[in-house]
Each structure stands twice: as C-alpha cells, then as structure tokens.
MARSEDO-727026 format. One record per residue (C-alpha): residue in three letters; x, y negated, z. Coordinates in steps of 0.2 Angstrom, whole numbers, plus 5000, padded with zeros to 4 digits. Each point is the difference from the previous one (the first is absolute). Last residue first. Layout:
% MARSEDO-727026
alaXYZ
...
% end
This chain:
% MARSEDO-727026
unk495146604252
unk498349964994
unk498649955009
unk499949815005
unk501149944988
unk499050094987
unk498449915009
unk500949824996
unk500350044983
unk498350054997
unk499449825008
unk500949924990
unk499450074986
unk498749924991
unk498849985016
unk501649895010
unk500649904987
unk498049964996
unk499949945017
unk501549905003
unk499549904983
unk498349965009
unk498350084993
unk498949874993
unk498950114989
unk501249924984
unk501650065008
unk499150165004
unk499750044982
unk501549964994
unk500850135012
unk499050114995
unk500549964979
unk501650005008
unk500050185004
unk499050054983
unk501649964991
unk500050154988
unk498249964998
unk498350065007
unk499749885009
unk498149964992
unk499750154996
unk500050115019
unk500950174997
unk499550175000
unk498549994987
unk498350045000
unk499250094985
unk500650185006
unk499449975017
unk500950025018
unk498849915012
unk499950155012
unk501750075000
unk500750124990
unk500950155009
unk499050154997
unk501150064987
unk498550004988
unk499649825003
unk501749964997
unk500150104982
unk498249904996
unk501049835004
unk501650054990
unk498650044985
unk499449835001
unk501649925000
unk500450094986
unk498549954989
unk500449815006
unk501950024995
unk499550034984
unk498649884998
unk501549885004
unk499849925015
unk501949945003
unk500349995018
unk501449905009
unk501850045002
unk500549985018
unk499050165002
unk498649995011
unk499450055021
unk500349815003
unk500750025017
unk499949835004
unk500349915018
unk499049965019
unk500850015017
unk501249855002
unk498349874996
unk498750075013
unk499350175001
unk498149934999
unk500149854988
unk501350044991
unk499150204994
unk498649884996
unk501149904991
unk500950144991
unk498350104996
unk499149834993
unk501449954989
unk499950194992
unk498249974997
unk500349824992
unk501350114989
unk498750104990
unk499350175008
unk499250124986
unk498450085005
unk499750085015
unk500249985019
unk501249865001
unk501849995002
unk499950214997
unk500449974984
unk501749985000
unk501449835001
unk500450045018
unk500449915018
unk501250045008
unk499750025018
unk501749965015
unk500450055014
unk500749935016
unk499150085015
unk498749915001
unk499749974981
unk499650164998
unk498850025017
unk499149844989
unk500050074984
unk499350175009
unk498649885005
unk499549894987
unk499850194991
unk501150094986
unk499550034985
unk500750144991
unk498350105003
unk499149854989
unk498949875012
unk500249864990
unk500149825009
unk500150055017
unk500950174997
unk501649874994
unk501250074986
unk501550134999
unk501750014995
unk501650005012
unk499050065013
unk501449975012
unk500850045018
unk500849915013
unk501150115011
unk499850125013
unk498650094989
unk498550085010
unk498849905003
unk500149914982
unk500250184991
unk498450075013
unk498849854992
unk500750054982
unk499550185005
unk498549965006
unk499649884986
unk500550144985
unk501549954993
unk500449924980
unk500949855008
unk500950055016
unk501649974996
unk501750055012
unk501449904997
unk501450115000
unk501549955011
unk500950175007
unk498849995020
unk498649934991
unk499750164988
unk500650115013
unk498549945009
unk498849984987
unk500450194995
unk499750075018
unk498349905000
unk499650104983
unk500550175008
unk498950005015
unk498749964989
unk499449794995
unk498249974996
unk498650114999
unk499049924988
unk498950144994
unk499449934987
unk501749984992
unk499749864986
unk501349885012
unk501450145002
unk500050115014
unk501750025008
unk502050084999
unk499450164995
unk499149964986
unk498149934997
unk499149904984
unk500549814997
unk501949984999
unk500950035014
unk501449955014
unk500349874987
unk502149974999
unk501249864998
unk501849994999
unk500750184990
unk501849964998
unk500450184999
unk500850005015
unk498249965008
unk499150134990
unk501150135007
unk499649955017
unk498349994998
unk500450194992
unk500550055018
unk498250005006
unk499650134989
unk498150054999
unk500049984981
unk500849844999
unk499849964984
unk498149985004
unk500349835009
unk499249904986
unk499949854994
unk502049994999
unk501249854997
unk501749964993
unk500449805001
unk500349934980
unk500849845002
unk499849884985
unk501649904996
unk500349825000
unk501750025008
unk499349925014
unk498650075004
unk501050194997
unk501049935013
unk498849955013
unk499050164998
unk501550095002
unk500349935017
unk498250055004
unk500750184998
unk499750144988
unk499549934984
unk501250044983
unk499849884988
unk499249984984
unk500449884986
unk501750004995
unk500350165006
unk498850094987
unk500650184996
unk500650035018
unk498449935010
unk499050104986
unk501050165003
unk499849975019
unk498049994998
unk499850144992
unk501250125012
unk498649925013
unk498750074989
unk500950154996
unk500150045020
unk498449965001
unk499350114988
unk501050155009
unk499349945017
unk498050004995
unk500350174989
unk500850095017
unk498349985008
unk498749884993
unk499949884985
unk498749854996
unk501249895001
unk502150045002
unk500649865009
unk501049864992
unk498849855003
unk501049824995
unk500049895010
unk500649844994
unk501449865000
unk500349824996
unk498549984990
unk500449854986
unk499350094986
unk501149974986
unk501050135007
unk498750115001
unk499349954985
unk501750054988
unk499850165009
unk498450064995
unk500249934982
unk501750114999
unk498950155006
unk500350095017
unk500750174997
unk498550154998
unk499350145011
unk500249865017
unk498149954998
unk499250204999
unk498349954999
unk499649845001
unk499949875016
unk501349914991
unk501249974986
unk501649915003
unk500649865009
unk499350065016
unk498649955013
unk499950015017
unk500649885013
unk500249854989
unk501249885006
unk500749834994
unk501549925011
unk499649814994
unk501049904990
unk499150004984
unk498250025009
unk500349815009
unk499349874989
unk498250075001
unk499049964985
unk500949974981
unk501550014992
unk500650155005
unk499450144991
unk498350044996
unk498349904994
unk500550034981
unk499850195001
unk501850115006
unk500250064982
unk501150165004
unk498550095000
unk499950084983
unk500450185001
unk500150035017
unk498250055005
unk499850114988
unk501750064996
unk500050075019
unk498350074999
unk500350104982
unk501550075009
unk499150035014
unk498550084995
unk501150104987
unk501150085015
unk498450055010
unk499650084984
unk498449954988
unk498950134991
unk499749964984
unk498949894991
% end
C-alpha cells in the first residue's frame, strides 16, 4: 500500500464515517424516553458535523450525509475547534485563518442547515429555525504567537471559545502532559484577561492542573472545560479533580463531559461510563455547572477495517508529535458506542430520564447550562 496523505486520511475518514449513517437505529427519534429533547435548547460544546480528531478536518467540504445528520440531529449549536493543531509560529495562524475561511464557506454553501453563532441571541434563532449553529472555537492559543492583539483579531472574526492549550507547553501555559506543570506566564494571564474583557469563554480542558488552577483564579468571569471527565473515576491528564470542579462551579463555570477514552483508564468506555462521569460531576458541582462536550463528530463512526488501519496510523503520528495522551490506542476508538448516533444528545438525555433525573435537570446538563455560561461571557 502506499503511502497515505494527510489529505487521503481525511477524505477516506470523512466517507468513512458518513457513508451510511443517516439510519438513526430504531431506539432514536422522538417517540420514545424524555418528552422534552424536541423543544429543548440542545448544546454540545465540542464537536463538528464533519470529520474529527483527524488530520487536516477542514481539507475537504462537509459531505451531504454529514449535513443531512446534523440537521437531523436535534443539537442546537456546537463548538466547532478552528485552531491550527499541531502547528507553531506563523504555520499555527496561517492554518487558522483557512480553517476559519473553511468554516465560512460551509456556513455559506449550507444556509439552510448551519447558522452563524456569535451571540446567545443567535442560539435562540438558529433553535428556532431548526438549524444547527456552528460557534467558532480554538484548542489552542498558538495563533497567537506572542500577540496579544490577535485576541482581538480572533474576536472580530467571530471566534467564541478558546483553550489556552492543548496538552504540551506554549506561551500562554503548560498543557496537561507538560511535566513541568508550570501553570499560567505573564503572557497567559494577560490573554484570559483580554479574553474576558471582549467576551471569549476561556476553556480550560486540555491544561495542565496549575495552569487550570491559575485560569479559575485568575479569570474575572466564569470559565469552562468544555470537554473533559472526573479524576475521581479515571485519573487521565484531562481529568480534572473533585476539587477544581468545585472552584469551577464556584465561580460560574461549567465541565462537559466527553465521549473519549479517557472515561476510564483503558479499554473502550460504553455509555454506563459516560453516565457515571455526568453524575459524579452533578453530584459535586451541583446541577447549573455540568454539560457535554462530546469530543465527536455529529456523524458517528463507521469501523471499517479501513478506517481501523488509519486510525491506527493517526495514533502512531500523535505519539511521534509528542502530544497523544496516555490512553490513546490504535484499537480504541474516539467515541462511546452505545451513543454514538446523530441523535446521541437525546440518547443522554434518555438516559437520565430513566436514572430518575428531573426534566429541569436534563434541560439544564443538555444545554442550558451552556447557554447560560454564554450569557455570562460573551458580549
């Protein structure tokens, strides 16, 4: 075989998981479990309709199949990560100013199902005209390259959400695999500030401890780890302890919990696991602090033998950049089985309806929440 391009991984990734998902399984849709998932403001603070954690996700358009799930999904609106990974310099602000370009050409080229997210007033229109918002996001603070003024930048460009950084060290902080753990510089606390002061939700999720503890001390405003999971059940670098979730929660903010790995400490997580991480994360930050950050594509996986060869050669490339994480394994997949479906969201919410969770509950860990924080932040 020969070799396989960033741009083939893709292309064969996003036909892999798009090319026959559009079959939501007989136990989705609306006819069963909680009542209330159709009318509810639906939020998953990170994911994408397209392909994801893969190479080079914006080098090809969203596929029809990818778009027909999204708006069959029922989400309201998404995070969708933007920044340039795995690049530094001058390469990590040139990849994200095509990313961004990216997503502005697929806003454009699908208006009936996307909508532009900037304010929580467009979360409430894109809710009602049954479209999926797509909210521009970074994992990263590389872009920046020292520059303060780019947060700036960033904001103009509609950019809503971003990780101070992703795993390893930059300029900004130390990311969660830094052994060092150095927490915020000089430079990083300046960037949460300007951050705060435009209306950018500062997250937290991929950061070292310190500089998640310094993030939460720091920040005038409530802050997020928009996807993460509870050190008390798994205790992964992303994890965060009973005791960050509850300075978090003090001051407003808000964990997402994911759909990775890392929900326990190896093997592939099912959807009891996932359960485990929200209600623990309930029961120590209270109900108005906890939400979903899936980590996934709208579009679930297809595990081809394909697509398993190239996920296994995407975690060998990770491992040589230094940045994959322990529990990253080419026969473990980035997404939880059981809810793995375009309308994974009420497949949770389901799930708490038959745990006993209250309706007020649900509304709240499924979205409401997120919209509250966005209140709360942006401008």
């Amino acid at each position: 075989m020969p070799p396989i391009t960033r741009r083939d991984f893709t292309s064969m990734t996003a036909l892999g998981i798009a090319g026959s998902m559009l079959d939501l399984h007989p136990t989705d849709g609306p006819m069963h479990g909680w009542a209330g998932y159709d009318a509810a403001i639906v939020i998953d603070n990170l994911a994408t309709p397209g392909p994801f954690n893969v190479p080079d996700s914006t080098a090809v358009p969203y596929t029809p199949a990818m778009v027909a799930n999204a708006k069959a999904s029922g989400i309201t609106a998404v995070n969708v990560t933007l920044s340039g990974g795995g690049n530094t310099g001058s390469a990590a602000f040139e990849s994200t100013i095509r990313n961004l370009a990216f997503l502005e050409r697929e806003l454009d080229a699908h208006p009936d199902a996307f909508a532009r997210i900037r304010t929580v007033a467009d979360i409430r229109k894109a809710k009602a005209e049954r479209r999926v918002g797509l909210i521009a996001g970074f994992q990263d603070t590389t872009m920046l390259e020292g520059d303060i003024r780019r947060v700036d930048l960033f904001h103009g460009l509609g950019v809503r959400i971003v990780q101070l950084t992703y795993n390893v060290r930059n300029l900004v902080g130390d990311g969660c695999l830094e052994p060092g753990n150095a927490g915020l510089s000089a430079f990083g606390r300046d960037v949460v500030t300007r951050m705060t002061t435009l209306g950018i939700l500062v997250d937290v999720s991929h950061c070292g401890r310190r500089t998640t503890d310094d993030a939460i001390a720091h920040a005038t405003r409530p802050i997020a780890a928009t996807h993460t999971s509870c050190a008390a059940l798994a205790d992964v670098p992303r994890a965060k302890t009973d005791d960050q979730l509850r300075r978090l929660s003090a001051k407003g903010g808000v964990a997402g919990i994911y759909m990775m790995p890392f929900l326990q400490m190896s093997g592939q997580p099912n959807g009891e696991d996932f359960i485990r991480h929200i209600e623990h994360a309930v029961n120590v930050m209270g109900e108005d602090h906890v939400g979903v950050g899936s980590d996934n594509s709208i579009t679930p996986l297809d595990l081809s033998p394909q697509f398993r060869a190239l996920h296994a050669d995407f975690v060998k490339q990770r491992r040589a950049q230094g940045i994959s994480a322990p529990g990253e394994d080419e026969q473990v997949f980035n997404h939880v089985p059981d809810l793995d479906s375009p309308r994974r969201m009420e497949r949770i919410a389901d799930r708490l309806a038959a745990r006993g969770h209250t309706s007020a509950r649900i509304e709240k860990i499924i979205g409401g929440n997120w919209l509250r924080l966005f209140g709360e932040t942006w401008r």
